[in-house]
BAFI-3210 file (N, C-alpha, C; in Angstrom, 3 decimals, decimal comma, padded with zeros to 6 digits):
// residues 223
n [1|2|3|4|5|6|7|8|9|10|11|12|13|14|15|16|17|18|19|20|21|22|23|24|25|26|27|28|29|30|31|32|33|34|35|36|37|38|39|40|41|42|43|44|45|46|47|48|49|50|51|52|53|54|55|56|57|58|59|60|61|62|63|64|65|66|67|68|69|70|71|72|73|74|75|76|77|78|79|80|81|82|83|84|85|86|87|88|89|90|91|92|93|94|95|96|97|98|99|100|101|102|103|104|105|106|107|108|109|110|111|112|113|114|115|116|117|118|119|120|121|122|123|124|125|126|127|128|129|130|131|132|133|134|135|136|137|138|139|140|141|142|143|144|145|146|147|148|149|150|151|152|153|154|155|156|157|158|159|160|161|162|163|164|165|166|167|168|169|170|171|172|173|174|175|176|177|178|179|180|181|182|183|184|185|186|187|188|189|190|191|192|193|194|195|196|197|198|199|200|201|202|203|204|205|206|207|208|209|210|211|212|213|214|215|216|217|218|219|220|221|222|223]
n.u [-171,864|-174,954|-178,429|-181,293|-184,265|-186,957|-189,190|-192,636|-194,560|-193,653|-194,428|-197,371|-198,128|-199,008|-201,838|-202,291|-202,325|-203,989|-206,158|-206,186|-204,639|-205,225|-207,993|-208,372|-209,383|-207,683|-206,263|-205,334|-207,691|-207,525|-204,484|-203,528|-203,642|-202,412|-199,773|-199,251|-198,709|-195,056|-191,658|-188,621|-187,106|-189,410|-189,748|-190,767|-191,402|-191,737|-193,095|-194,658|-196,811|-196,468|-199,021|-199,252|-197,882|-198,582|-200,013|-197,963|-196,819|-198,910|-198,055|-196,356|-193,679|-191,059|-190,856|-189,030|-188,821|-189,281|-189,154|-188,969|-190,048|-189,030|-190,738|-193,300|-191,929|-191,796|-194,173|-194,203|-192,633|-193,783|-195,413|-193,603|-191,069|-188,716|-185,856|-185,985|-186,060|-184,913|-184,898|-184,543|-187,064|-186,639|-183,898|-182,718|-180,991|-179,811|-178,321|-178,166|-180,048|-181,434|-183,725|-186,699|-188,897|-190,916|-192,741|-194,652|-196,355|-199,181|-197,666|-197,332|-198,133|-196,674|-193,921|-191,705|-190,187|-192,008|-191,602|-188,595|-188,233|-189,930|-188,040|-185,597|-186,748|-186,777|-184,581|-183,533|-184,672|-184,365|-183,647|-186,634|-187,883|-191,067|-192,267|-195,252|-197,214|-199,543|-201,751|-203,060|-205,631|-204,975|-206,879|-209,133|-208,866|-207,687|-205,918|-207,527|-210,394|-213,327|-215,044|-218,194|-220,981|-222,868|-221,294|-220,830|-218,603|-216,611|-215,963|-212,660|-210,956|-208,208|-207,182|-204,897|-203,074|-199,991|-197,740|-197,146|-199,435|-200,379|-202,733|-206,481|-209,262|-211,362|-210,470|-211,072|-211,475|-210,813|-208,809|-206,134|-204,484|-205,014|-202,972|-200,296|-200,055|-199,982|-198,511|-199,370|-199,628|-201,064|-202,904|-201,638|-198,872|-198,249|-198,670|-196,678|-193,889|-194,188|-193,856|-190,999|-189,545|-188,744|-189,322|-191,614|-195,157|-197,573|-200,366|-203,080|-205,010|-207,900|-208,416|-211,178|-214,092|-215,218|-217,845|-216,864|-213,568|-210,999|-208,515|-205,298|-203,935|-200,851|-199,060|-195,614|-192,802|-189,533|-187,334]
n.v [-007,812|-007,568|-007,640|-005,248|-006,402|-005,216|-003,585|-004,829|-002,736|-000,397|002,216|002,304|004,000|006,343|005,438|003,423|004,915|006,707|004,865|003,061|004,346|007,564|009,402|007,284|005,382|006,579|004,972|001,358|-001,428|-002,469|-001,844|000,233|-000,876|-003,362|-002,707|-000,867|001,169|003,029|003,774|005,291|004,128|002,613|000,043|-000,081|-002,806|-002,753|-000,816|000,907|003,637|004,373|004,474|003,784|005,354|007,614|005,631|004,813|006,460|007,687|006,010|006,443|006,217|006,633|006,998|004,454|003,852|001,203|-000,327|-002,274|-000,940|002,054|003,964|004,046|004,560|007,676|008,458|008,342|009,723|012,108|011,823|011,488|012,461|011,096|008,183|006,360|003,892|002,029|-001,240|-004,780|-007,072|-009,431|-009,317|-007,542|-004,309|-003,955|-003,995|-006,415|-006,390|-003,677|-002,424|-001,444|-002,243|-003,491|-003,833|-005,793|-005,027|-006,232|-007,676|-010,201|-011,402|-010,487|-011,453|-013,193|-015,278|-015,746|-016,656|-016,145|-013,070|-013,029|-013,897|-012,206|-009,479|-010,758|-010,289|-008,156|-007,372|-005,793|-007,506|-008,304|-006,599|-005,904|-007,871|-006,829|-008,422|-007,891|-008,570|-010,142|-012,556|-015,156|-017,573|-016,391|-014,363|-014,311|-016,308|-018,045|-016,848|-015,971|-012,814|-012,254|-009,964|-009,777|-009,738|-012,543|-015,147|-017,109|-020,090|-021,652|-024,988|-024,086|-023,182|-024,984|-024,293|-022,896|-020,321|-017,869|-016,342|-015,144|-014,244|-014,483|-015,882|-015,201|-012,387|-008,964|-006,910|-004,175|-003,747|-004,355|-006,716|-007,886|-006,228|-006,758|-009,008|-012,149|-013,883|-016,343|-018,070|-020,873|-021,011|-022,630|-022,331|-019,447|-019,450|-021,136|-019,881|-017,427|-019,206|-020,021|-017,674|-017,957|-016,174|-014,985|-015,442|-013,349|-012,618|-013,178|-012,362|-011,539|-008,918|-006,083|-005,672|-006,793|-009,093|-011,728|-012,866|-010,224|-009,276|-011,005|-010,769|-010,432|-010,244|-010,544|-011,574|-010,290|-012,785]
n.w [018,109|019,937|018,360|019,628|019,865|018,508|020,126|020,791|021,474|020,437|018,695|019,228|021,610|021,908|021,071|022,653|025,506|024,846|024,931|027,429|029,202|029,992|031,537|032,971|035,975|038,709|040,472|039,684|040,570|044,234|044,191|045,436|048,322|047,874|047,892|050,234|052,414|052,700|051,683|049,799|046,751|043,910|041,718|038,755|036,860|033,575|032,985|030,896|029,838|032,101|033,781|036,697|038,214|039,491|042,016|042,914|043,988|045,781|048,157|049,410|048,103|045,712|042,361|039,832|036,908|034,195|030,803|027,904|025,783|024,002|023,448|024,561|026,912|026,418|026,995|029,497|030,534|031,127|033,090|035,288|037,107|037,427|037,518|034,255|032,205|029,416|028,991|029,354|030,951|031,996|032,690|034,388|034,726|037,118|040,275|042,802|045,100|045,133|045,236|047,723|046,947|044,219|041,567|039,315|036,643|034,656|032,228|032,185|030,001|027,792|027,604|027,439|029,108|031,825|034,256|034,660|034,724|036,977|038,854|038,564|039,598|042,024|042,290|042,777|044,702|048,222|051,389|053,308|051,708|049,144|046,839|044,082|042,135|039,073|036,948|034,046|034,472|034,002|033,774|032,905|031,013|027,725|024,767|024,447|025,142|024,797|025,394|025,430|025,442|027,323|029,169|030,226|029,545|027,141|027,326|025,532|024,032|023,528|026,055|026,765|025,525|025,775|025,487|022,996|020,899|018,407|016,609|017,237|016,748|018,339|019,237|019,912|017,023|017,730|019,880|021,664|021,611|019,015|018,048|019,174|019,889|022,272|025,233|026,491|029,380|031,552|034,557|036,388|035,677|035,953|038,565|039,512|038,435|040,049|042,430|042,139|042,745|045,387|047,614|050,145|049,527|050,497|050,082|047,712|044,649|043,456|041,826|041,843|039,871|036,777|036,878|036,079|036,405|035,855|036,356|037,861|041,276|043,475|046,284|047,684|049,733|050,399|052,124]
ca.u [-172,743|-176,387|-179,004|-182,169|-185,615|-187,964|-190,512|-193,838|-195,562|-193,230|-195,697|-198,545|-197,854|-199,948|-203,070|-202,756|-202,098|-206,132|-207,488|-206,028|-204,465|-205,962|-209,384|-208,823|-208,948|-206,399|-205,844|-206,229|-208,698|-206,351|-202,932|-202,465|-204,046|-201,604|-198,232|-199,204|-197,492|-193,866|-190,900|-187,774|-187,590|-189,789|-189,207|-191,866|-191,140|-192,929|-194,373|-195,601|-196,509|-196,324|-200,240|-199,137|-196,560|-199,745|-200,255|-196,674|-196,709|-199,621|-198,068|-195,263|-192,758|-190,828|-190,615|-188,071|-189,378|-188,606|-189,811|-188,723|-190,213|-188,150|-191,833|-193,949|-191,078|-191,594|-195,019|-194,158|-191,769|-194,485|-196,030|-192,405|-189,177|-187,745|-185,457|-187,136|-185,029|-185,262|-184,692|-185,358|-187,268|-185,671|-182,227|-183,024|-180,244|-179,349|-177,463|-178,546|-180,822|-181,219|-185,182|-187,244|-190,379|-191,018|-194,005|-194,606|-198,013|-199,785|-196,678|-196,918|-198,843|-195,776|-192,492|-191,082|-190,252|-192,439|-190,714|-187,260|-189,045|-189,882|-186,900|-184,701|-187,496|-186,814|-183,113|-183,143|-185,049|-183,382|-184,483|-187,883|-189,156|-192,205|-193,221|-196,573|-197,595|-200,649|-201,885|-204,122|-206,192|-204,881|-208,078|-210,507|-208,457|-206,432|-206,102|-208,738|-211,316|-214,197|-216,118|-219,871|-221,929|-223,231|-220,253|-220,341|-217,218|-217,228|-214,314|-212,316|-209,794|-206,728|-206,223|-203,991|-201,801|-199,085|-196,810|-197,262|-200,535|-200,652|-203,984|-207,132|-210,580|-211,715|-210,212|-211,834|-210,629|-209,757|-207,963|-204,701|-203,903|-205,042|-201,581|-198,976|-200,133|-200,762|-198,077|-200,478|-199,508|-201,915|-202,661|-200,285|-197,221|-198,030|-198,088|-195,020|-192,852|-194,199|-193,435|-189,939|-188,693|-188,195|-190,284|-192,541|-196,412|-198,672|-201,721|-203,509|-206,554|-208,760|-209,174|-212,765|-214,123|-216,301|-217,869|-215,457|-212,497|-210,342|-206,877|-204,959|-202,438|-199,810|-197,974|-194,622|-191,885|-188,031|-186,599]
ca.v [-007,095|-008,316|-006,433|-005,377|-006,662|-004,202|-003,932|-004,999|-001,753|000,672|002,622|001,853|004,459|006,853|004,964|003,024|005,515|007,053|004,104|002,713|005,247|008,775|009,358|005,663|005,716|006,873|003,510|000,504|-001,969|-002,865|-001,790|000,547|-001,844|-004,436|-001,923|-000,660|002,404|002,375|004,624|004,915|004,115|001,412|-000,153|-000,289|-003,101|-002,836|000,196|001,721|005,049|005,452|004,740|003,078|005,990|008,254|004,899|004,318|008,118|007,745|005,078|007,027|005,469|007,439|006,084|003,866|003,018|000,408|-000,899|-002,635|000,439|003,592|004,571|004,177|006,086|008,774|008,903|007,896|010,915|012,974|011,718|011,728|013,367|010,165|007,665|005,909|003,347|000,607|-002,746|-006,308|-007,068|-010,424|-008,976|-006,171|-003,847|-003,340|-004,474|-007,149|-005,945|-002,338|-001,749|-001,974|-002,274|-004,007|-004,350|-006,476|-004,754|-006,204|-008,037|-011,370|-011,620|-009,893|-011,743|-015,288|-016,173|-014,903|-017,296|-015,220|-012,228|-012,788|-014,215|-011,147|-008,641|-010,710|-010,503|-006,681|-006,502|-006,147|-008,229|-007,500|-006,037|-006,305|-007,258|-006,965|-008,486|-007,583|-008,726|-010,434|-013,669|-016,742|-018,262|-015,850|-013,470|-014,978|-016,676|-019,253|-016,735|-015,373|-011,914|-012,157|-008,618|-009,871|-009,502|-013,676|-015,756|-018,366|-020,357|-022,668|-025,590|-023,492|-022,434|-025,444|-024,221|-021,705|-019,909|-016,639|-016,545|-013,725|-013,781|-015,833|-015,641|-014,915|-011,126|-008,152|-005,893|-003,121|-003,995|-004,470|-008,303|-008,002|-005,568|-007,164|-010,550|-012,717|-015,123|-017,131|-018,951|-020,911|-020,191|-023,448|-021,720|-018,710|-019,276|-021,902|-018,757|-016,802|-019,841|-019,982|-016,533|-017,965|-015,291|-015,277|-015,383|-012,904|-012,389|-013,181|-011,197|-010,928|-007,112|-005,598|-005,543|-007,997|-010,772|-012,530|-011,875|-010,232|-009,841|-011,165|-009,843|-011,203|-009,682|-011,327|-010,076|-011,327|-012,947]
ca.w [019,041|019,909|017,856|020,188|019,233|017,962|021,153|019,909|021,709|019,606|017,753|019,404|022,361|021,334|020,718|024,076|026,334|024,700|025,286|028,782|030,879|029,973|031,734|033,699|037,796|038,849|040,821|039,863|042,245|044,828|043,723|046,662|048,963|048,130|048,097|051,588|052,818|052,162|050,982|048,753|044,792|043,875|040,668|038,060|035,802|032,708|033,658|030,100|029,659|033,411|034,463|038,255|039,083|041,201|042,867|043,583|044,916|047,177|048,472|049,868|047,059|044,231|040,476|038,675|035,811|032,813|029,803|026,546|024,507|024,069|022,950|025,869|027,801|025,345|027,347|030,828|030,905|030,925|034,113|036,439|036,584|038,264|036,321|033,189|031,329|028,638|029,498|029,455|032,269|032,292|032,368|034,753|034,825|038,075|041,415|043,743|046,125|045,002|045,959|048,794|046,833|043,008|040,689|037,947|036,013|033,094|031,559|032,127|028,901|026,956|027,759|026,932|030,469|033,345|035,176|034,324|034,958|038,717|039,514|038,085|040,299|043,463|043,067|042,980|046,205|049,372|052,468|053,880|050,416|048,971|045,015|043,629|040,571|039,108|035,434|033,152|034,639|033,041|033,634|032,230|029,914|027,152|023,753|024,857|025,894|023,996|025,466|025,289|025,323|028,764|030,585|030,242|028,414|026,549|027,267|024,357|024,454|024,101|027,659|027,474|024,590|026,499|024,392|021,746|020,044|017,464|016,144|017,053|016,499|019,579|019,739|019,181|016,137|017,775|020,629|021,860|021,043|017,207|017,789|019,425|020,213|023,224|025,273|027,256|030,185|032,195|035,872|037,159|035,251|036,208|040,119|039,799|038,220|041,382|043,660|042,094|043,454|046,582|048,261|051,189|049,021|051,372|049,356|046,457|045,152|041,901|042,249|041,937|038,538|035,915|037,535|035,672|037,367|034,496|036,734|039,146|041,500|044,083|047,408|048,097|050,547|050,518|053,637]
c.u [-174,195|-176,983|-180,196|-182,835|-186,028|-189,037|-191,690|-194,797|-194,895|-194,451|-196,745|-198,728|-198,926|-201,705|-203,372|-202,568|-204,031|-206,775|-207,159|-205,374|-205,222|-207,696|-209,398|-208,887|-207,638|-205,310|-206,446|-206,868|-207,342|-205,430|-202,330|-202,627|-202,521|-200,127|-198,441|-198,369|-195,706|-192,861|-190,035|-188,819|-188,420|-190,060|-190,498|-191,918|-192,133|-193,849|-194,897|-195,504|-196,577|-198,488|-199,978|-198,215|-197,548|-199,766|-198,858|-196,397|-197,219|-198,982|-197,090|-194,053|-192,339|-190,689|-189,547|-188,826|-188,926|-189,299|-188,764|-188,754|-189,951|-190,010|-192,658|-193,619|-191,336|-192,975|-195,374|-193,583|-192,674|-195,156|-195,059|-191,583|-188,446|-186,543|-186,396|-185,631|-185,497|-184,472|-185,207|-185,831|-186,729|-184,356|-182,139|-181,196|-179,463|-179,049|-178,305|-179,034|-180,518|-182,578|-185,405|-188,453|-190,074|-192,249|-194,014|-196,124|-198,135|-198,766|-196,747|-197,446|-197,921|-194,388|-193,052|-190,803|-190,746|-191,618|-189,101|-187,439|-189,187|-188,692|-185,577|-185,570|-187,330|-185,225|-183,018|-183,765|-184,056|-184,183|-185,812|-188,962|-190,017|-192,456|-194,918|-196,182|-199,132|-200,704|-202,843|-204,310|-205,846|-205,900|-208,972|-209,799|-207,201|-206,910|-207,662|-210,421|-212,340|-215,209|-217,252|-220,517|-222,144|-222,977|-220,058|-219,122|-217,007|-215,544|-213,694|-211,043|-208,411|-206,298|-205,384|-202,119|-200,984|-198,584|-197,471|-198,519|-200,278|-201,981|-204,836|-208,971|-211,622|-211,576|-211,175|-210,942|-209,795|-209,405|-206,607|-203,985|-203,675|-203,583|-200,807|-199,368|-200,242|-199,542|-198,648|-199,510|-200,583|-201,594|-201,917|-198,602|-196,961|-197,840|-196,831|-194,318|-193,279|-193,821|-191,618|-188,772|-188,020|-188,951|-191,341|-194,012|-197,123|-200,449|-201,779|-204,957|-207,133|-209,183|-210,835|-212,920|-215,659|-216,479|-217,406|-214,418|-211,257|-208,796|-206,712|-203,718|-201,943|-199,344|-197,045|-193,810|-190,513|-187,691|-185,803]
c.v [-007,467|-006,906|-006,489|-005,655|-005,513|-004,503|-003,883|-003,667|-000,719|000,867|003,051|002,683|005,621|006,579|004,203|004,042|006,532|005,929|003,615|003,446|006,338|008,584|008,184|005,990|005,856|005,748|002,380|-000,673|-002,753|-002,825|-001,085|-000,106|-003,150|-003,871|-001,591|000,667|001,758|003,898|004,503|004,543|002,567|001,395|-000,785|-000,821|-003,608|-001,801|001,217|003,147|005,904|005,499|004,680|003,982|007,035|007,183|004,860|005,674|008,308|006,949|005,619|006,975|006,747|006,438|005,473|003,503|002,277|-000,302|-000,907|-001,565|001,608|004,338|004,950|005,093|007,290|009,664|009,365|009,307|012,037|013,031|011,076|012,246|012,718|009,361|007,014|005,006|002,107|-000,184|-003,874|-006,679|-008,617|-010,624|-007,855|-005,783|-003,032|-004,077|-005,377|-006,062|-004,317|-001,652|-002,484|-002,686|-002,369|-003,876|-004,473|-005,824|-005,073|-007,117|-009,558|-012,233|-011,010|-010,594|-013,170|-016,188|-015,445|-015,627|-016,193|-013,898|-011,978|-013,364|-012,807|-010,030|-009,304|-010,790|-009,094|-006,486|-006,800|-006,953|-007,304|-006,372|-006,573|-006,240|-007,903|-007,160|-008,555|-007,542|-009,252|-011,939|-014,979|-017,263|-017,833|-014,844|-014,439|-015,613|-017,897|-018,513|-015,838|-013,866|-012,054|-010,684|-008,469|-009,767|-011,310|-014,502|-016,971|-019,107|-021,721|-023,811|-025,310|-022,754|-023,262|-025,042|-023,132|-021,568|-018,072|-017,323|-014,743|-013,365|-014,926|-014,947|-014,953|-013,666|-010,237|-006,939|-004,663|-002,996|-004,457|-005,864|-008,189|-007,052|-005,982|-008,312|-011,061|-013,998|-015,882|-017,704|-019,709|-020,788|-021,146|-023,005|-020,321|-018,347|-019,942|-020,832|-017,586|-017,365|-019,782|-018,680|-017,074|-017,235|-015,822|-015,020|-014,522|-012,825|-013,112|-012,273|-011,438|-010,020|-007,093|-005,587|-006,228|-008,837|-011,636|-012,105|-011,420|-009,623|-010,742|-011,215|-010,958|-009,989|-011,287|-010,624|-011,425|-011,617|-012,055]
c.w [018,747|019,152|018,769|019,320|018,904|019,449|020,206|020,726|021,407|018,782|017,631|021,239|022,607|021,345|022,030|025,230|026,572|025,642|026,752|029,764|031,083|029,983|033,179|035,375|038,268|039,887|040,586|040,922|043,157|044,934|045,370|048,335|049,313|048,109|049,531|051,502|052,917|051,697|050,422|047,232|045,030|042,491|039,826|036,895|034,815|032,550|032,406|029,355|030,998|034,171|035,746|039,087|040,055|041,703|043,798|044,289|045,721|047,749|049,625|049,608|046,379|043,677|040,089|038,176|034,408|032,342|029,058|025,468|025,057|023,851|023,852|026,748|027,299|026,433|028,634|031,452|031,406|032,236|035,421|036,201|037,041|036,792|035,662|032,475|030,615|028,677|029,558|030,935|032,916|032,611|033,007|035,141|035,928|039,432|042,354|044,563|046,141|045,355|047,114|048,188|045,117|042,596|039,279|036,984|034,709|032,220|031,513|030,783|027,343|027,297|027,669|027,883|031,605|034,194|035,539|034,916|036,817|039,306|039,663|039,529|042,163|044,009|043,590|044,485|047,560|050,378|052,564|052,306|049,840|047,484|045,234|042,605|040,318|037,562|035,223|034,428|033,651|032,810|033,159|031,135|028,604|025,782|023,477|024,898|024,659|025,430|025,320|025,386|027,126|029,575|030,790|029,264|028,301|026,581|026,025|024,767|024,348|025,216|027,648|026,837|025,200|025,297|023,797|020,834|019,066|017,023|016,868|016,813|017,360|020,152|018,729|017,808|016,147|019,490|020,854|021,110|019,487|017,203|017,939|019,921|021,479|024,118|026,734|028,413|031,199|033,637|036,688|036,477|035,812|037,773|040,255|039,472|039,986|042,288|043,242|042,313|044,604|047,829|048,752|050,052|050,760|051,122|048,085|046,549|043,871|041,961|041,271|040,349|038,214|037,080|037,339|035,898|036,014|034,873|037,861|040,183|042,936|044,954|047,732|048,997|050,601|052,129|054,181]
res [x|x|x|x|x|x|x|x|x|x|x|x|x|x|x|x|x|x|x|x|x|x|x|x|x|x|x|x|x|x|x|x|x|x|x|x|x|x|x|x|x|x|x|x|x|x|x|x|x|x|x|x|x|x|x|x|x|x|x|x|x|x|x|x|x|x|x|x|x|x|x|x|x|x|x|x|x|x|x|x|x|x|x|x|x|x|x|x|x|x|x|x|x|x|x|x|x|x|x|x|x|x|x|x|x|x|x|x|x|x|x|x|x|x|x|x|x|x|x|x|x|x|x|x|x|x|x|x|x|x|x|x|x|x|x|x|x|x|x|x|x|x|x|x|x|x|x|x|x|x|x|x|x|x|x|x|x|x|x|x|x|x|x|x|x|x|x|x|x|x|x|x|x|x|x|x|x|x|x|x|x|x|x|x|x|x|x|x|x|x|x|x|x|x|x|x|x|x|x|x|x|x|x|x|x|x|x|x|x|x|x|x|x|x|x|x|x|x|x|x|x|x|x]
***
């Protein structure tokens, strides 16, 4: 019998939930923009301690939610009474075409195959559904990238290295990365795993923010 991994945001549930959900807007720039009105479960993979489930509520959606960490759930619970389950989001645990409506948030910077990842999220949808993905900027956030004070960033020659970075020089001490590490992809891997769903591409966006654009999100919809 397989033994699970240890999720690398066991632990650390607690301390992120201070610093990035509690207090934060209660949407982030564009999210319900790019979900659109809509109803039924919509499936929130990766979803945390549950920041995106008011969005997915205005939206006219209820919650599924799943993550890797039993821990996170611990937090998520707290902000639905829908299902909540741990799971590989590569290995999603559930029936061909079982949502109308998907979203990928923040993750593509935590798993081994984004590629794997959106493919698994566009099997579950049924025709005519719609994923969002919405995460880190390959091009401006990442093992490569240095912060400045100024709000400017200093960029280095490992944007080309993809993969798991654990430490680099370039992070700040007390942030997330120096915790659980970093698996880079640059921004031609990361749209080819979006082109390889199969899925209709509707949008792209760099929601509102830094002048450096520090995500960037995706509407798709299944045939």
């Amino acid at each position: 019998m397989a033994t699970r991994t240890k999720a690398r945001y066991d632990g650390l549930a607690d301390w992120y939930d201070a610093r990035f959900v509690i207090g934060a807007e209660p949407h982030q720039p564009g999210l319900l923009d790019l979900l659109g009105p809509g109803s039924g479960p919509c499936l929130d993979i990766g979803c945390g301690t549950g920041r995106n489930f008011g969005t997915i509520r205005a939206s006219g959606r209820t919650v599924v939610g799943l993550d890797y960490s039993a821990d996170q759930l611990r937090l998520a619970r707290t902000r639905t009474d829908g299902p909540l389950m741990v799971g590989d989001a590569a290995a999603l645990p559930f029936a061909h075409e079982s949502f109308d409506t998907a979203v990928v948030m923040w993750i593509s910077t935590d798993v081994e195959d984004f590629g794997a990842v959106m493919r698994e999220a566009a099997r579950v949808l049924r025709p005519a559904g719609v994923l969002v993905v919405y995460g880190v900027h390959p091009c401006f956030n990442g093992p490569h990238m240095f912060f400045n004070e100024d709000g400017s960033r200093l960029v280095h020659p490992s944007y080309r290295q993809p993969g798991w970075h654990e430490e680099t020089p370039y992070w700040s001490d007390d942030g997330i990365r120096r915790r659980v590490g970093m698996h880079h992809i640059p921004l031609a891997e990361f749209l080819n795993a979006v082109l390889s769903t199969g899925l209709v591409l509707e949008w792209f966006e760099e929601p509102e923010g830094p002048d450096v654009p520090h995500a960037l999100a995706v509407r798709a919809r299944k045939n």
